[in-house]
C-alpha positions as CSV (number, residue, x, y, z in Angstrom):
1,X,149.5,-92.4,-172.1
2,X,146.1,-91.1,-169.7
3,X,144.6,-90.8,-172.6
4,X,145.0,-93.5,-175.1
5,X,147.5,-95.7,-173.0
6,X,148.0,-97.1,-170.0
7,X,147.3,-95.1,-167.1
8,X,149.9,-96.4,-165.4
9,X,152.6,-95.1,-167.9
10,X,151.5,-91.9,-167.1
11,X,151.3,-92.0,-163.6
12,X,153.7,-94.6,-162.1
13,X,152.9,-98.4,-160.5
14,X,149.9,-97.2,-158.4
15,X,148.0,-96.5,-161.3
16,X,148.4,-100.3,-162.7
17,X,145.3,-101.2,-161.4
18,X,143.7,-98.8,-164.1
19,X,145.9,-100.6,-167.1
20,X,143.1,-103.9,-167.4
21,X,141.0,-104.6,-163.6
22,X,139.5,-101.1,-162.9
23,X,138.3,-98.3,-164.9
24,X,139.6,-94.3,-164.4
25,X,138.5,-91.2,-166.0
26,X,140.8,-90.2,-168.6
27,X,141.8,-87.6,-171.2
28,X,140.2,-87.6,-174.3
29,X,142.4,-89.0,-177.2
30,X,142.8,-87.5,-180.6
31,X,141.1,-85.7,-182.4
32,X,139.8,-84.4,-178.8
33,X,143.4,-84.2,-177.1
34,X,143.8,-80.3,-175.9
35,X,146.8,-80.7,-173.7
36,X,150.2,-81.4,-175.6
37,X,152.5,-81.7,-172.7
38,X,153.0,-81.1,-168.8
39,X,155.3,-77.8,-168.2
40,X,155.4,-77.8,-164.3
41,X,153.8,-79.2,-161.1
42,X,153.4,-77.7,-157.8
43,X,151.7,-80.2,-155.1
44,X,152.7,-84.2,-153.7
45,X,151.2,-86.8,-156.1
46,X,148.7,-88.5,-154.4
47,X,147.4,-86.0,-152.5
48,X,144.0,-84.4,-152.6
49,X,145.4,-81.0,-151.5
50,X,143.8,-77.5,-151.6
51,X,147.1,-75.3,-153.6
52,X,148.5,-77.7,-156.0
53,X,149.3,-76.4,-159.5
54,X,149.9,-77.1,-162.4
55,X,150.8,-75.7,-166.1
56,X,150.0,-77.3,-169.3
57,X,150.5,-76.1,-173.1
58,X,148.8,-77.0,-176.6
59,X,149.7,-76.0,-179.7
60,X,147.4,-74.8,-181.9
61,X,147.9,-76.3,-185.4
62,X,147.5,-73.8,-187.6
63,X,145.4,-76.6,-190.2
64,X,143.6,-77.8,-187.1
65,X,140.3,-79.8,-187.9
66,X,138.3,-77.4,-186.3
67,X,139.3,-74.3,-188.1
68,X,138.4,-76.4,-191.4
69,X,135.1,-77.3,-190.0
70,X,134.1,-74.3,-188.9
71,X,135.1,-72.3,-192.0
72,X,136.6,-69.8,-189.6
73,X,140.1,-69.2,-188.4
74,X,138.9,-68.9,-184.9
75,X,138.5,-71.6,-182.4
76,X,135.5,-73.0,-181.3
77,X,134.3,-72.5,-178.1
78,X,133.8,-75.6,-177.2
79,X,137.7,-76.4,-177.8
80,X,138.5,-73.5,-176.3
81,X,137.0,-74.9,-172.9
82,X,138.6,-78.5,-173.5
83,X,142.2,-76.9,-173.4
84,X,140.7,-74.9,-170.3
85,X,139.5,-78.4,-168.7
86,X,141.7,-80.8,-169.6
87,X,144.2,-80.0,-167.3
88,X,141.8,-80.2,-164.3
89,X,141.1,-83.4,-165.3
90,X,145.0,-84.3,-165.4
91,X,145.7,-82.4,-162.4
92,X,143.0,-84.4,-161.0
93,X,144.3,-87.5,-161.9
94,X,148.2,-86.7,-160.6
95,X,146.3,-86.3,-156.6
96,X,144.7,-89.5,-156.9
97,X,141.5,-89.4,-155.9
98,X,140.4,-92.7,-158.2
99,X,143.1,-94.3,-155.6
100,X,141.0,-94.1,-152.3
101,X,138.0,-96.3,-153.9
102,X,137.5,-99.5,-154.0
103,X,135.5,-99.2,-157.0
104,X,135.7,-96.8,-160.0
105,X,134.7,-93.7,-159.8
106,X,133.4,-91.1,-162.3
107,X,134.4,-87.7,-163.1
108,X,131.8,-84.9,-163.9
109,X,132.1,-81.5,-164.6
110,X,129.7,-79.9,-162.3
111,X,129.5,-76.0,-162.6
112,X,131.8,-73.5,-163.6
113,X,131.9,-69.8,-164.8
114,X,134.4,-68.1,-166.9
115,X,135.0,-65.3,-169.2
116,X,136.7,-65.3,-172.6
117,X,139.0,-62.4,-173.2
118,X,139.6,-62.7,-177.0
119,X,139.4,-65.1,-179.3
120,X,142.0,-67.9,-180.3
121,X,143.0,-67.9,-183.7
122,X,145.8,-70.0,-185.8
123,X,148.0,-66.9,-184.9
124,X,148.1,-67.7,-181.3
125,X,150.7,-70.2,-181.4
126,X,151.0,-72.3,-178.0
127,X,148.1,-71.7,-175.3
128,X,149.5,-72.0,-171.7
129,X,147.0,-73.1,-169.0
130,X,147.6,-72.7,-165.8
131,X,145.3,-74.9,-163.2
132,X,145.3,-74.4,-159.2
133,X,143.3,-76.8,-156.8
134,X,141.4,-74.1,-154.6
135,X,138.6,-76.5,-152.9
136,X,138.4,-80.7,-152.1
137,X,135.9,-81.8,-149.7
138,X,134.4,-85.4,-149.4
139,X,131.7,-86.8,-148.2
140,X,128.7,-90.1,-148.4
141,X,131.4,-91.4,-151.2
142,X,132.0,-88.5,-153.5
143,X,134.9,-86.1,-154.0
144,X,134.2,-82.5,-154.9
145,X,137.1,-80.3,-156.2
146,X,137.3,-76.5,-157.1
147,X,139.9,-75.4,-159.5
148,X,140.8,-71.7,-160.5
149,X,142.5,-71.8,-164.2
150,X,144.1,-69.1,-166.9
151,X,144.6,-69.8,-170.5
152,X,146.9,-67.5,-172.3
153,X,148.6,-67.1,-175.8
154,X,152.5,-65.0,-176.4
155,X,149.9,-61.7,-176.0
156,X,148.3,-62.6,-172.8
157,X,145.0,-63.8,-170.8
158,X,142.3,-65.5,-173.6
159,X,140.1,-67.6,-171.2
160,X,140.0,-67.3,-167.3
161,X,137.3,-68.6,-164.9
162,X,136.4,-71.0,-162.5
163,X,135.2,-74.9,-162.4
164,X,133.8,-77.5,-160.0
165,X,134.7,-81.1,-160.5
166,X,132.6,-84.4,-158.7
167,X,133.8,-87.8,-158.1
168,X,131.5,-90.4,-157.4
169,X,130.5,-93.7,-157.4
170,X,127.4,-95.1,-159.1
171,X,126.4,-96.3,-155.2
172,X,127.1,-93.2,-154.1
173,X,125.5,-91.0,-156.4
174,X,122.3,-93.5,-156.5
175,X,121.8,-92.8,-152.8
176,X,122.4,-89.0,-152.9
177,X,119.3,-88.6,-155.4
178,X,117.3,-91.9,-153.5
179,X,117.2,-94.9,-155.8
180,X,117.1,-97.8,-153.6
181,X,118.9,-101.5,-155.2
C-alpha cells in the first residue's frame, strides 16, 4: 500500500491526507519493490525518535529479473542497496516526519558508507534487514535522520553500513543553497 496504494492503508487515518491532497515519499513499486513484508517494530509511530527499529525481509526469487539481465546468478549491487534502503525509507515513513509540514516534503538519500560481506545469490533465500534510527535533528525546514542497518541471509551478515536521510521542502532547500523567489 506505501508503495503502489494509498498511503493511508499502510499507515492508518493520519496518513489520508497523502491518499489525493498532498504528496509523500514512497516505496518504489514493482519491479523496484525490495521489501516483502514488516517482521517487527520497536519505537511510537509518529515519533521522530533516536532508537526505533525495525526488521524487514525480501525474498529473493530465484528467476528474479535481475539475475536474467545480468546473466549472473548474483545480485546487483544496486538491488542489493535497495533492500538495504528501503526499509529506511519505510521506517521513515512509520515516525512521520511528512506529518509536521504543511507542505510536502522530499526525501533524499544523502551520504552513507557500507561494506558488502558476500555476495547475494538465488541460494540465499529470504534477506533480513534490520534498520535502527541512530540520529534526527531539524532545523531552517529540513529533517535529517541517521540510520545504522544489517542485511543478512540463513548464513549470516551480507551488507552492513551506515546512511544519512534529508527531508526538505523545496522552500527550504531553495534558501539553504540561496535562490531567492
Amino acid at each position: 500500500a506505501f508503495a503502489i496504494g494509498n498511503p493511508s492503508a499502510a499507515f492508518g487515518e493520519r496518513y489520508r491526507v497523502f491518499d489525493h491532497e498532498r504528496r509523500i515519499a514512497r516505496l518504489p513499486g514493482p519491479p523496484f519493490q525490495f521489501l516483502d513484508r514488516i517482521v517487527a517494530i520497536t519505537g511510537a509511530p509518529w515519533k521522530l525518535a533516536e532508537g526505533a527499529l525495525v526488521t524487514a525481509e525480501y525474498d529473493v526469487p530465484a528467476d528474479a529479473w535481475y539475475f536474467a539481465a545480468g546473466r549472473s546468478q548474483r545480485m546487483p549491487f544496486s538491488v542489493l542497496l535497495e533492500v538495504a534502503l528501503q526499509p529506511c525509507g519505510w521506517l521513515a515513513a512509520y515516525l512521520g516526519p511528512a506529518l509536521t509540514s504543511p507542505t510536502d516534503l522530499s526525501f533524499r538519500n544523502l551520504d552513507g558508507q557500507a561494506v558488502q560481506h558476500r555476495p547475494v545469490t538465488v541460494a540465499s533465500g529470504t534477506l533480513t534487514t534490520q534498520v535502527e534510527l541512530t540520529r534526527v535533528a531539524s532545523s531552517a525546514g529540513m529533517i535529517i535522520q541517521a540510520y545504522r542497518f544489517s542485511v543478512s541471509d540463513v548464513v549470516g551478515p551480507v551488507y552492513s553500513g551506515t546512511t544519512l536521510f534529508g527531508f526538505f521542502s523545496a522552500a527550504a532547500l531553495a534558501e539553504q543553497v540561496g535562490i531567492r523567489a
